[in-house]
C-alpha positions as CSV (number, residue, x, y, z in Angstrom):
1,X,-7.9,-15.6,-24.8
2,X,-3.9,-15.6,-25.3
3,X,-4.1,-11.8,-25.2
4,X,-5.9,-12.1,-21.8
5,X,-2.5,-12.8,-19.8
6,X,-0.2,-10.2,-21.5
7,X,-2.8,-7.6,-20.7
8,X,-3.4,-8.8,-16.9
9,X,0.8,-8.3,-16.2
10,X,0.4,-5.0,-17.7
11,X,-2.3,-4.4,-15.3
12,X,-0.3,-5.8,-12.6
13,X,2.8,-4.0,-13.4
14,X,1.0,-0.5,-13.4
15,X,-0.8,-1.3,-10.1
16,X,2.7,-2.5,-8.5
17,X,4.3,1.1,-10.1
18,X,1.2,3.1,-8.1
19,X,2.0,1.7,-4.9
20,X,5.5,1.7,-4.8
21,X,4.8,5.5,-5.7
22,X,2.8,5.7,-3.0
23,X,5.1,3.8,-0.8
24,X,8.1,5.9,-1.7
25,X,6.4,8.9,-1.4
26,X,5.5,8.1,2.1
27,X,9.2,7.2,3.2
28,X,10.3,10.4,1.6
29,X,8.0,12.2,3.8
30,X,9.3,10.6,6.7
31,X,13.0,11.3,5.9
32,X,12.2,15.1,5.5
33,X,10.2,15.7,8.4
34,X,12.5,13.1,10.5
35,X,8.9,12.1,12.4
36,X,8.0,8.8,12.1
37,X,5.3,9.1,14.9
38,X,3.5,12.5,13.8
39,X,-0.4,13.3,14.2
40,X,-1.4,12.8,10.7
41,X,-0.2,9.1,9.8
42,X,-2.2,7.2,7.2
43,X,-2.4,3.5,7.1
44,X,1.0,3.5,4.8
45,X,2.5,5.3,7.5
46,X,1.6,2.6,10.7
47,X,2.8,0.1,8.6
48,X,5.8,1.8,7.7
49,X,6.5,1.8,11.4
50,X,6.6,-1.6,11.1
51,X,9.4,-1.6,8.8
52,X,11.5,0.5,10.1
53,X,11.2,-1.0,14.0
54,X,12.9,-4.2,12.6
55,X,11.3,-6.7,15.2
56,X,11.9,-10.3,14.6
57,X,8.6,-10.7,15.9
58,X,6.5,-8.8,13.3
59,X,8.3,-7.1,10.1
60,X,7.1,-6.1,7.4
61,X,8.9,-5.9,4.0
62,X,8.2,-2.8,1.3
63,X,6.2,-5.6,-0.9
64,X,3.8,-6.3,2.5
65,X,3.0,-2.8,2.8
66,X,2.0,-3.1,-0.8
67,X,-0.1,-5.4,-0.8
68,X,-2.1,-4.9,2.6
69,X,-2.6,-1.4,0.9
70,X,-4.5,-3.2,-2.2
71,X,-6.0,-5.3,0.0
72,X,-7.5,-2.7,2.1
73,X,-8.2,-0.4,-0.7
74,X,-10.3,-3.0,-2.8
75,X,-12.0,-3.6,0.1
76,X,-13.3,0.2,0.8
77,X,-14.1,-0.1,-3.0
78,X,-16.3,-3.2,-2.4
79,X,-17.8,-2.3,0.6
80,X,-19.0,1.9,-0.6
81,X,-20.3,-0.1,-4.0
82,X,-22.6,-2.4,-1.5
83,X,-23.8,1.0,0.4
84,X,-24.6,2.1,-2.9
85,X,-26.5,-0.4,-4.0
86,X,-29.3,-0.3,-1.3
């Protein structure tokens, strides 16, 4: 059991290093291309949006993004292994 935490930050870390890839990737994108409201935006992208617009209102900070993204990805996950199981 004492090996159980070590092994979940590990985990954690790797998952955090994905999706700041992921994340950076995106912004580098947008810095290239200088369009931050193009046709072909991805959920990264709209939330990105948010970042950048700096509204007192609703911001949202790189670690947000992050984590909405796992959220939203674990859920597809969840819900296409439900489909499957009918």
């Amino acid at each position: 059991m004492s090996g159980v935490k070590p092994a979940l930050l590990k985990i954690q870390k790797k998952i955090d290093k994905i999706l700041e890839d992921i994340v950076t990737e995106h912004k580098m994108k947008r810095k290239a291309s200088n369009n931050t409201n193009g046709d072909e935006q991805d959920l990264v992208d709209t939330l990105l949006n948010y970042e950048h617009a700096n509204k007192p209102e609703f911001h949202l900070t790189t670690n947000q993004i992050k984590t909405v993204t796992m959220a939203v990805n674990l859920q597809q996950k969840q819900s296409n292994g439900q489909c499957q199981s009918y």
